[in-house]
C-alpha positions as CSV (number, residue, x, y, z in Angstrom):
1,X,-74.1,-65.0,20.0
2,X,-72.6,-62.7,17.5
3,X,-74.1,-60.3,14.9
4,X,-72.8,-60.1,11.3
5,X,-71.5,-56.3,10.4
6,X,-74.7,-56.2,7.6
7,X,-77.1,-56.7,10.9
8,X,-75.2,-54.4,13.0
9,X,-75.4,-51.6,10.9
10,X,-79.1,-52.4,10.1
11,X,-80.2,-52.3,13.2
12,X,-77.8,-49.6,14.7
13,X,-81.3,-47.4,15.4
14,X,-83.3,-49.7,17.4
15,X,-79.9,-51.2,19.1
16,X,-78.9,-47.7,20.0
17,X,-82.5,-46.8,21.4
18,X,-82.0,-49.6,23.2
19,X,-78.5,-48.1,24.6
20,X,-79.9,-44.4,25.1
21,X,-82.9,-45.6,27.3
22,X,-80.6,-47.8,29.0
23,X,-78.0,-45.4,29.4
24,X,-79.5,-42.1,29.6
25,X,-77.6,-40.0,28.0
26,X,-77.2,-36.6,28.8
27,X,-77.7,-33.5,26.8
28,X,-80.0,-32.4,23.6
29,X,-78.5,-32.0,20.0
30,X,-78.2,-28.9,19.4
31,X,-79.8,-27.5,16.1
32,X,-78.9,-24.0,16.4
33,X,-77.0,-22.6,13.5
34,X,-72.6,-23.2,13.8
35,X,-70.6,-20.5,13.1
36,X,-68.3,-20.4,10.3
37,X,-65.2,-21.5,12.2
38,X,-66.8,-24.7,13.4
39,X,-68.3,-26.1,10.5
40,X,-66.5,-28.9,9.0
41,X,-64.5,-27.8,6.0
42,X,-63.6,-29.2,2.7
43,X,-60.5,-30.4,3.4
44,X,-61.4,-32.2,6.6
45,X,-60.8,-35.5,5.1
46,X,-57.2,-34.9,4.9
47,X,-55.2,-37.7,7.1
48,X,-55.0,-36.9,10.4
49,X,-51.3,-38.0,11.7
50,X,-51.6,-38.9,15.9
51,X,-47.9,-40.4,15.9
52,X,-47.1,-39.8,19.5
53,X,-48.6,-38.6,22.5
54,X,-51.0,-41.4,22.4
55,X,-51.8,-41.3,26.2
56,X,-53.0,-37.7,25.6
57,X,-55.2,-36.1,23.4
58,X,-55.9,-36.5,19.9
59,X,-55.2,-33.7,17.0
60,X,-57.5,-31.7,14.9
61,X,-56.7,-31.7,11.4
62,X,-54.0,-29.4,11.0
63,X,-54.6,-25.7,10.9
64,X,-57.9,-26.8,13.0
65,X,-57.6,-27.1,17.3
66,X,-59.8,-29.1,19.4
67,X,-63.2,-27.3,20.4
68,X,-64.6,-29.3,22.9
69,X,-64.2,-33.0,24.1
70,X,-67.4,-34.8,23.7
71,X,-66.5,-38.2,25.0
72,X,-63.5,-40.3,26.5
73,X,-63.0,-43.7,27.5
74,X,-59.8,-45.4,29.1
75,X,-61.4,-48.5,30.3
76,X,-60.4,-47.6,33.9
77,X,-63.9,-48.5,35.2
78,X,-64.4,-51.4,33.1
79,X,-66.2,-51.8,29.7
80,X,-68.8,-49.5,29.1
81,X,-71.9,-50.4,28.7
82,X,-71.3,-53.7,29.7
83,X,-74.9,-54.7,28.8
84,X,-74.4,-54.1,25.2
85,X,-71.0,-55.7,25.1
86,X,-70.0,-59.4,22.9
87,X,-66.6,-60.5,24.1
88,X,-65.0,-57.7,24.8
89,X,-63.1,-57.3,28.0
90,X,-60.3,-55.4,29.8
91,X,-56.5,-56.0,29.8
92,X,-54.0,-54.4,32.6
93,X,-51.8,-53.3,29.6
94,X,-53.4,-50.0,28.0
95,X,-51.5,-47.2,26.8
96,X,-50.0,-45.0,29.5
97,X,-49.9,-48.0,32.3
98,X,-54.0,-47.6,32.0
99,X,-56.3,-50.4,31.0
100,X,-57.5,-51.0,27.1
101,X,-60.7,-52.9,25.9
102,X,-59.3,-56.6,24.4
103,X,-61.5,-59.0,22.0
104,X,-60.5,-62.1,21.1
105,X,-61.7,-63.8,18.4
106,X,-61.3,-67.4,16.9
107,X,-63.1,-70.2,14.9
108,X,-65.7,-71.4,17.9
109,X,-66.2,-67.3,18.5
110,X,-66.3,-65.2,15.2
111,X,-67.3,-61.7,16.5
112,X,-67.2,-59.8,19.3
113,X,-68.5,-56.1,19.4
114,X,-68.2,-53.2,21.9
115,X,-70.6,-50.1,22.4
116,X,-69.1,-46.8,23.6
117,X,-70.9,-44.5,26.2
118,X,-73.1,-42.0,23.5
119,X,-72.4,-38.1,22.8
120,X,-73.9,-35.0,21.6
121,X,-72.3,-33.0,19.0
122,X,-73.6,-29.9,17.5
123,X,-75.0,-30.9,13.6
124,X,-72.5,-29.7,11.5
125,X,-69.8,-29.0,13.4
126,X,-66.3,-30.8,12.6
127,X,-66.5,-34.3,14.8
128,X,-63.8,-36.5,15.2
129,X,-63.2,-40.2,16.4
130,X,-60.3,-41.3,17.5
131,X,-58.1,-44.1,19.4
132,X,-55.5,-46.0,19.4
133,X,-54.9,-49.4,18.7
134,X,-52.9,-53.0,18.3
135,X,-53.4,-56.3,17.2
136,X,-52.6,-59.1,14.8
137,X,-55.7,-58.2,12.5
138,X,-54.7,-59.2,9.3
139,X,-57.5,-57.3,7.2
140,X,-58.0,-54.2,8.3
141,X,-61.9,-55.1,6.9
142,X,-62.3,-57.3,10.1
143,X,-61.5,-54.8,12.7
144,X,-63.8,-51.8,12.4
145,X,-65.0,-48.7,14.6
146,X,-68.3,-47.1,13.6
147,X,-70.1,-44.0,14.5
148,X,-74.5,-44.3,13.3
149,X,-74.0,-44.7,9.8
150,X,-70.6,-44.5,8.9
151,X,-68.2,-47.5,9.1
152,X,-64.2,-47.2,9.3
153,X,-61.5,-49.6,8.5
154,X,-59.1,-49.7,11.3
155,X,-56.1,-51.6,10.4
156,X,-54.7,-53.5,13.9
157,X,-51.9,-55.6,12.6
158,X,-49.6,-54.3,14.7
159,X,-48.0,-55.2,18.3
160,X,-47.3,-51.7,19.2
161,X,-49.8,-49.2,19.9
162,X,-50.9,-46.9,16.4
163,X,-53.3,-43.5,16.6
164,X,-56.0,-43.5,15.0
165,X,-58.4,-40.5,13.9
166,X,-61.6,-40.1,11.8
167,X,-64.0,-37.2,10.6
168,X,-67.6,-38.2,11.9
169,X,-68.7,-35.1,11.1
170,X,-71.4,-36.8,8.3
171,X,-72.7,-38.9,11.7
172,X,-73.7,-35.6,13.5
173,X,-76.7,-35.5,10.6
174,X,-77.9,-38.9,11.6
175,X,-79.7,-38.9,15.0
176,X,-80.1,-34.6,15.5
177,X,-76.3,-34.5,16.6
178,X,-76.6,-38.1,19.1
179,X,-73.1,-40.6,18.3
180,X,-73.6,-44.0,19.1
181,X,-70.0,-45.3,18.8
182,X,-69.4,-49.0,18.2
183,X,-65.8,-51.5,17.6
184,X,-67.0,-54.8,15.8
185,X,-63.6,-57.6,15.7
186,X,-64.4,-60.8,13.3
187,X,-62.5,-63.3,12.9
188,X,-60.7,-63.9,9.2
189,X,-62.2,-67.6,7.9
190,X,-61.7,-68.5,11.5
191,X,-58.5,-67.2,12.3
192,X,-57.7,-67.0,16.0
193,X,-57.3,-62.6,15.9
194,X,-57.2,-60.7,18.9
195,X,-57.4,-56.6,18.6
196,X,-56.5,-53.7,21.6
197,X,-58.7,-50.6,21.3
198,X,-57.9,-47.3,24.6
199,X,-57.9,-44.1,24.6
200,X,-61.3,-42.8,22.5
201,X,-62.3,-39.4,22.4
202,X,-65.0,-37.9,20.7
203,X,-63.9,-34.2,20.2
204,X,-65.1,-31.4,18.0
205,X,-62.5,-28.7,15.8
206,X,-62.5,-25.3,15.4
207,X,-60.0,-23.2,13.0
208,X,-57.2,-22.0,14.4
209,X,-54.6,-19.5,13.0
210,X,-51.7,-22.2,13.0
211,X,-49.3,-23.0,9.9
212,X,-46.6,-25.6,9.1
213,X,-43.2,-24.7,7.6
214,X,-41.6,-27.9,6.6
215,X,-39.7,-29.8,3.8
216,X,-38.6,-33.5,3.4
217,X,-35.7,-32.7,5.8
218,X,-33.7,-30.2,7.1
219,X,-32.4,-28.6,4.6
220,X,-35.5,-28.9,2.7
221,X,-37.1,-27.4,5.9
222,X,-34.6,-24.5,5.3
223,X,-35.5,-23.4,1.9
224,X,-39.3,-23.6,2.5
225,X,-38.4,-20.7,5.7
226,X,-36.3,-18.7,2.8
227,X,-39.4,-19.4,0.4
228,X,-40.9,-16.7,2.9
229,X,-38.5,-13.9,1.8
230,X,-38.6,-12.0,-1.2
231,X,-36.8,-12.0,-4.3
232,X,-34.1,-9.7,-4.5
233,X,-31.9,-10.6,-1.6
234,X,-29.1,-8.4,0.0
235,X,-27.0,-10.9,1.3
236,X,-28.2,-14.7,2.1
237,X,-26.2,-16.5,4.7
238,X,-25.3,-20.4,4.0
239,X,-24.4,-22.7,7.4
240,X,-23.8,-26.1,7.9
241,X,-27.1,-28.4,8.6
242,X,-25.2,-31.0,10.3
243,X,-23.6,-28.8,13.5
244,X,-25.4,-26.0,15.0
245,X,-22.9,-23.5,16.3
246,X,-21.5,-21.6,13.6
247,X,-25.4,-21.0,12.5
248,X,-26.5,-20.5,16.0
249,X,-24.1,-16.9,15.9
250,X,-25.1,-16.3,12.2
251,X,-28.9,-16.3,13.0
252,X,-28.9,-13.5,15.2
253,X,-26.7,-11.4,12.4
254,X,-29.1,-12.2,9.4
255,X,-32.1,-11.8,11.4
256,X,-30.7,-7.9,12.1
257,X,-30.2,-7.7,8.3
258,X,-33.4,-9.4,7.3
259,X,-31.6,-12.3,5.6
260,X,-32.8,-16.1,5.4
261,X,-30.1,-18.8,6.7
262,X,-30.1,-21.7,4.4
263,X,-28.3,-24.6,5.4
264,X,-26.3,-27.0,3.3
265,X,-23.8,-30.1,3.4
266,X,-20.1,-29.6,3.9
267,X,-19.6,-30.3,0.0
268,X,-22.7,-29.8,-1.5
269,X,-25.6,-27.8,-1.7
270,X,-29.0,-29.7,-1.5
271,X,-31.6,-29.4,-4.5
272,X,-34.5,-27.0,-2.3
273,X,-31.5,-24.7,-1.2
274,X,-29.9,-24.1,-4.7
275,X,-33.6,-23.4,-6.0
276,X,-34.1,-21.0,-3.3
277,X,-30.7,-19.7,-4.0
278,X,-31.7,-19.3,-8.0
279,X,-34.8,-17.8,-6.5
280,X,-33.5,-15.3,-4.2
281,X,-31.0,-13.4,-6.2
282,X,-28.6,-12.4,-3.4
283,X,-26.6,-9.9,-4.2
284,X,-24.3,-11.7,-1.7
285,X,-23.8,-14.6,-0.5
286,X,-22.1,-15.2,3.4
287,X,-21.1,-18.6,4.9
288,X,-20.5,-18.9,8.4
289,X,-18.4,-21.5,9.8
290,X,-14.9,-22.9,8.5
291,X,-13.8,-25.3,6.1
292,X,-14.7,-28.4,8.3
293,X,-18.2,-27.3,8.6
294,X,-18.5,-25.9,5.1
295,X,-16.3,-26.8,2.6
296,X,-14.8,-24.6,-0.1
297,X,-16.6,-26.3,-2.9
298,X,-19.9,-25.2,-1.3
299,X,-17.8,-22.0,-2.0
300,X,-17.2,-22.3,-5.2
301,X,-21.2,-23.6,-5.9
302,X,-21.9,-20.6,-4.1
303,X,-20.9,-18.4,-6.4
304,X,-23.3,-19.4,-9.3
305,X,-26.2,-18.4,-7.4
306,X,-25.0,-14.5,-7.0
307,X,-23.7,-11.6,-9.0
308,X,-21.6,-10.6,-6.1
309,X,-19.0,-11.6,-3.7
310,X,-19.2,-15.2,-1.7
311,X,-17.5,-14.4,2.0
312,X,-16.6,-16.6,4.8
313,X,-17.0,-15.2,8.5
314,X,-15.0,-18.3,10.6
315,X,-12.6,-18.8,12.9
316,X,-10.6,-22.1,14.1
317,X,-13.4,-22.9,16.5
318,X,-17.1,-22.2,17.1
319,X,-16.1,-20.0,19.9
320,X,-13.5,-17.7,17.1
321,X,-16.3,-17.8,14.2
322,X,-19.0,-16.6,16.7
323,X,-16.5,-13.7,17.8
324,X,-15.8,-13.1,14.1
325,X,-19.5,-12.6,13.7
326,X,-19.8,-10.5,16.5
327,X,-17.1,-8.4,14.4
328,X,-19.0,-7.2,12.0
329,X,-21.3,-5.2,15.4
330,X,-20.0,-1.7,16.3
331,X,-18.3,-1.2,19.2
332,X,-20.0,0.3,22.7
333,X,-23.7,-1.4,21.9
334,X,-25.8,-1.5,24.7
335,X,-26.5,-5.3,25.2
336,X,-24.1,-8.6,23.8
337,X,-26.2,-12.0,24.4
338,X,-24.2,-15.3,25.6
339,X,-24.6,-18.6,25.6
340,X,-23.2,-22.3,25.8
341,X,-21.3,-23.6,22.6
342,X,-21.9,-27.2,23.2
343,X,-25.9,-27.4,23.4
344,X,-28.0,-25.6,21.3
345,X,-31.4,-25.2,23.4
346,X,-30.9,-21.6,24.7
347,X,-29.7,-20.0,21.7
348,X,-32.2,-20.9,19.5
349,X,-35.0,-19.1,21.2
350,X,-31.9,-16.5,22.3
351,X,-31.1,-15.8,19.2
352,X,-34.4,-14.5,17.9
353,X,-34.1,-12.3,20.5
354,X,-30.9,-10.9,20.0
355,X,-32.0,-10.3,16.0
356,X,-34.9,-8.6,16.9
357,X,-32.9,-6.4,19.1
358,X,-29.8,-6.0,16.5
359,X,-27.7,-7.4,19.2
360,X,-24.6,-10.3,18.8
361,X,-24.6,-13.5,19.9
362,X,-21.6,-15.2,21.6
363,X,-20.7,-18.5,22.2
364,X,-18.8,-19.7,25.5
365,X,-17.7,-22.9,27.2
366,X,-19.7,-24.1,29.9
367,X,-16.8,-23.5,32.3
368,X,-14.5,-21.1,30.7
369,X,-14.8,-18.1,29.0
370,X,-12.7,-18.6,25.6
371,X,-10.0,-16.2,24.7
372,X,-12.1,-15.3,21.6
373,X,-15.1,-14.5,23.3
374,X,-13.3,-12.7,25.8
375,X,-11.3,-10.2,23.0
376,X,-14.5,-10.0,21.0
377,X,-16.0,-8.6,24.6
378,X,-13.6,-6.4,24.9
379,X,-14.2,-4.4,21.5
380,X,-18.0,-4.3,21.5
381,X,-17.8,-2.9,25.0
382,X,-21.0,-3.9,25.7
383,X,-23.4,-1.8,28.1
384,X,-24.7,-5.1,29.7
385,X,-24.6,-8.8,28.9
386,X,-27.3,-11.7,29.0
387,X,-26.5,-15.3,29.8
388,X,-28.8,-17.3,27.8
389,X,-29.5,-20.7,29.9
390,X,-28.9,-21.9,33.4
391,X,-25.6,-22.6,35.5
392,X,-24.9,-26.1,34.0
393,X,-25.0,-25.1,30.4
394,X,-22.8,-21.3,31.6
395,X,-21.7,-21.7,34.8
396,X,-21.6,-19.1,37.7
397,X,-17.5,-19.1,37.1
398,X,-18.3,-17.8,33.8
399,X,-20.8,-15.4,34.6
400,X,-18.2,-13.9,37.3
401,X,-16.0,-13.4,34.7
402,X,-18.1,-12.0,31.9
403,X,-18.6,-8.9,34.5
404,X,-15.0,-8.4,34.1
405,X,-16.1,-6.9,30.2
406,X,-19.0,-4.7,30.5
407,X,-19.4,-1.3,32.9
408,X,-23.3,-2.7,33.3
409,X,-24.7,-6.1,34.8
410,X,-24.3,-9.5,34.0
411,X,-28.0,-11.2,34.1
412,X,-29.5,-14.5,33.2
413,X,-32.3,-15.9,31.9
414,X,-33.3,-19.5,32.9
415,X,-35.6,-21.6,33.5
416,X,-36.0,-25.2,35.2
417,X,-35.6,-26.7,31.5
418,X,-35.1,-25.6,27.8
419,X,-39.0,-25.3,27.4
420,X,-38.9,-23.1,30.3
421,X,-35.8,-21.0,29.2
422,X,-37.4,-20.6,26.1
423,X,-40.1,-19.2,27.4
424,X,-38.8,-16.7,29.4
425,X,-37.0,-15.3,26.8
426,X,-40.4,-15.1,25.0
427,X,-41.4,-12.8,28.1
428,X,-39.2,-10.6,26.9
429,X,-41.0,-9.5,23.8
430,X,-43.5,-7.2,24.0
431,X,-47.1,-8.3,23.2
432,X,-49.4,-8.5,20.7
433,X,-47.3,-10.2,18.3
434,X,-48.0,-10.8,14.8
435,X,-46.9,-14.5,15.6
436,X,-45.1,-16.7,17.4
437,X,-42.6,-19.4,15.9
438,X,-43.0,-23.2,17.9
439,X,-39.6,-25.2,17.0
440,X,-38.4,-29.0,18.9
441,X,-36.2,-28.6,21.8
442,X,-34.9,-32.2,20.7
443,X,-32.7,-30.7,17.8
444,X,-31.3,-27.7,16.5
445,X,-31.9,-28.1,12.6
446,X,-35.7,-26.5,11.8
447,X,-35.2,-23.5,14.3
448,X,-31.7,-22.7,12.9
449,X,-33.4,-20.9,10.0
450,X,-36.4,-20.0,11.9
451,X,-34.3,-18.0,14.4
452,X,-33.5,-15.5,11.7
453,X,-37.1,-15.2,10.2
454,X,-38.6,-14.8,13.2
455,X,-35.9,-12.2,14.8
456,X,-36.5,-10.3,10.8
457,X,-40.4,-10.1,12.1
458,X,-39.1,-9.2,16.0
459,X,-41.1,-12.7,16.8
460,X,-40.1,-15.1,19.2
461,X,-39.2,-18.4,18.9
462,X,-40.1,-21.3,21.6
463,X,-39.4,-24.9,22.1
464,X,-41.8,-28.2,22.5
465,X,-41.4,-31.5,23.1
466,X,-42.5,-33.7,19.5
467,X,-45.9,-34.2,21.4
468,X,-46.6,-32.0,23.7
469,X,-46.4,-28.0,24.0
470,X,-45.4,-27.3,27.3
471,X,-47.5,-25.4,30.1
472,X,-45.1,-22.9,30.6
473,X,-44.5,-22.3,26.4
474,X,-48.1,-22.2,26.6
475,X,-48.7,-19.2,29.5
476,X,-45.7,-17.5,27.7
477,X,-47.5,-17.9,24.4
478,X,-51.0,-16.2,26.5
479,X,-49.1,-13.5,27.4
480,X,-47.6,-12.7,23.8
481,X,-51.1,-12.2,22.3
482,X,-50.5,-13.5,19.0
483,X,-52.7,-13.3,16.0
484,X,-51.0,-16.5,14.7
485,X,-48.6,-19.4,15.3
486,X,-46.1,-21.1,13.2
487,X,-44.7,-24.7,13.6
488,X,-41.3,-25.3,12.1
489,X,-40.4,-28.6,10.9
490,X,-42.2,-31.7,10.0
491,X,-44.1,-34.5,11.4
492,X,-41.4,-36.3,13.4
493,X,-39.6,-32.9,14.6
494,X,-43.4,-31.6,16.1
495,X,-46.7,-33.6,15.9
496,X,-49.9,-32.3,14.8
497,X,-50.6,-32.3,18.4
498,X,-48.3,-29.6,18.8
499,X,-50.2,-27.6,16.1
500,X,-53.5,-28.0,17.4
501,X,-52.6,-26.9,21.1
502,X,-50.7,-24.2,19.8
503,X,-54.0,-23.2,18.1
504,X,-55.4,-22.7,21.3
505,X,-53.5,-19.7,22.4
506,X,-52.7,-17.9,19.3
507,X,-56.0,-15.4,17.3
């Protein structure tokens, strides 16, 4: 028995009033006006990218956070609505080590078709479908998901799982809010097709005061943070986009100063950076780093994009070029920040904090303390000092003898992880931000320039995995208050999902 996709969409009222008796769903529509953050806007068509985190929650579009979940379904008990099933059954190998829904499809079986347990959104409000999927579906026209009226493609020729994600927002008008939710498989002039289908969810969005700053890449990614500052530019710093220490320093400096950090190759400068450069006017231009990290026809580039002087703070090593930063400090401040030269992690929330506070960063082997750090130490004569990360990225042995250079304590802040280092340097701001900057923990290049806006606006700067913001960024984030929240970087760096539970604890 199978019904063609013109009869199953003609007779989706009497099929689902069938499935609601059956079924019993619970709830009434609701028909009482949506407020304005709820409805489903314009631009709610826009592609919706679920890239990873496919065992969790879907997005919103972006700038949008989830509402309320309105349905799920993982197969774990079985196909739903098994009396309204064709052919559909499920497979031990879901997403997530769950179950998933299979149909299999062939010449002497031509369609199979699934019915999902019904919900109740509110008429209006944003409403999306999504799942994920896999298959060997050729046509993307014989593999389809529907929701009352409307009808989605969804492409399964793939043998890896894909997200999927729909606005069914139109549907809410259908049936006073009810979603009867279907997945019809047919087989291509017989072809023997087979198609996966886990993880829906039914979920309304809401707006949220979330942004995206991104570009094609990172150095891209740096000039659309400098698009943020305005024209006329004291002094704009340059660092290398391929290494993070020499920048890692820098930040800290040209967030006390209120100066972007662009970053460029070691012998060129990238397209988006020499426009932001034209744009920005500097009346100086500083590179940090030596030669090796950025070359001296960078240099000589430089100096088209200024009326002034292009200087070089750098030293033989990360660990000299952060002390020769730290130089340009006057001695006897109150508090010098520290943290590992070889991993980047701590310092990229640290150094938002030491900008914000007009304090130096330095760098330091995990084990030693380098000469350079230690002279630099010496002159700022500093009335404390904070170790930024836990004992394996600056050991004890180097926390013993950092007291040896300051009259005040030696403290750390750690946490279990990067994530949770991150966000106990967050704890450390005051609340009621403006807003909070969300950057990946999995590399250094997006939050490099990010550091130093956010340290210019005394914001902090946290860390998330690509697809998921931690509970413990999260309860940091709470506690901040902020009106908004900024994502730096692009799709593969953070994914939408990041955005739309950031949007949950920020306004």
């Amino acid at each position: 028995m199978a019904l063609t996709t013109r009869t199953a969409r003609r007779g989706v009222a009497a099929l689902a009033g069938l499935v609601m008796a059956a079924t019993l769903a619970t709830g009434s529509a609701s028909t009482a006006p949506l407020p304005a953050s709820e409805t489903s806007p314009a631009e709610s068509t826009q592609a919706v990218q679920w890239t990873g985190g496919l065992d969790a929650q879907a997005p919103c579009p972006e700038g949008r956070s989830r509402s309320a979940t309105l349905m799920t379904e993982n197969f774990t008990g079985g196909i739903p609505q098994s009396n309204f099933n064709n052919g559909w059954r499920t497979v031990s190998s879901g997403i997530g080590s769950t179950r998933a829904a299979r149909s299999e499809v062939s010449s002497g079986d031509g369609e199979d078709w699934m019915f999902m347990r019904w919900a109740t959104a509110p008429v209006g409000a944003q409403t999306m479908l999504a799942f994920t999927s896999r298959g060997n579906v050729s046509s993307s026209g014989y593999s389809r998901a529907d929701v009352n009226s409307l009808s989605f493609q969804a492409a399964g020729n793939t043998s890896s799982w894909r997200g999927k994600v729909f606005d069914i927002t139109a549907a809410t008008q259908d049936e006073g809010g009810r979603l009867g939710t279907w997945f019809q498989h047919r087989s291509r002039q017989g072809a023997s097709q087979w198609w996966d289908v886990d993880n829906v969810q039914i979920y309304t969005c809401r707006d949220a005061a979330v942004s995206r700053i991104r570009g094609a890449d990172r150095f891209a990614t740096s000039a659309a943070v400098a698009a943020t500052y305005p024209v006329g530019q004291d002094v704009v710093y340059l660092a290398s986009g391929t290494d993070f220490p020499d920048a890692l320093a820098g930040a800290a400096l040209a967030g006390k100063q209120d100066a972007p950090v662009l970053l460029v190759r070691e012998d060129s400068i990238p397209a988006p950076v020499a426009a932001q450069l034209n744009r920005l006017n500097p009346s100086e231009i500083v590179i940090l780093g030596g030669t090796g990290a950025v070359s001296n026809t960078v240099r000589d580039a430089a100096a088209d994009y200024t009326s002034g002087d292009v200087t070089r703070l750098a030293g033989a090593n990360r660990y000299e070029t952060s002390a020769a930063i730290a130089d340009t400090y006057p001695t006897g401040i109150s508090t010098v920040y520290v943290a590992s030269g070889t991993d980047y992690p701590d310092a990229l929330s640290g150094s938002a904090s030491a900008g914000r506070n007009g304090r130096p960063m330095l760098l330091t082997g995990p084990d030693h303390l380098p000469s350079a750090t230690r002279e630099a130490l010496d002159r700022l004569d500093p009335g404390r000092i904070v170790i930024l990360g836990g004992t394996v990225a600056v050991s004890n042995s180097v926390r013993n003898q950092l007291q040896d250079h300051t009259d005040g304590d030696v403290t750390r802040i750690a946490g279990a992880n990067r994530y949770d280092t991150s966000a106990l340097i967050a704890d450390t701001f005051p609340g009621n931000r403006s807003r909070v900057f969300v950057a990946t923990g999995a590399d250094f290049p997006d939050a490099l320039s990010g550091s130093a806006l956010a340290a210019k606006e005394a914001n902090p700067v946290l860390l998330a995995t690509p697809t998921r913001l931690p509970n413990s960024v999260g309860d940091a984030i709470d506690g901040l208050n902020p009106d908004s929240g900024v994502v730096l970087g692009g799709y593969t760096s953070l994914n939408s999902i990041v955005l739309d539970q950031l949007g949950r604890h920020v306004g």
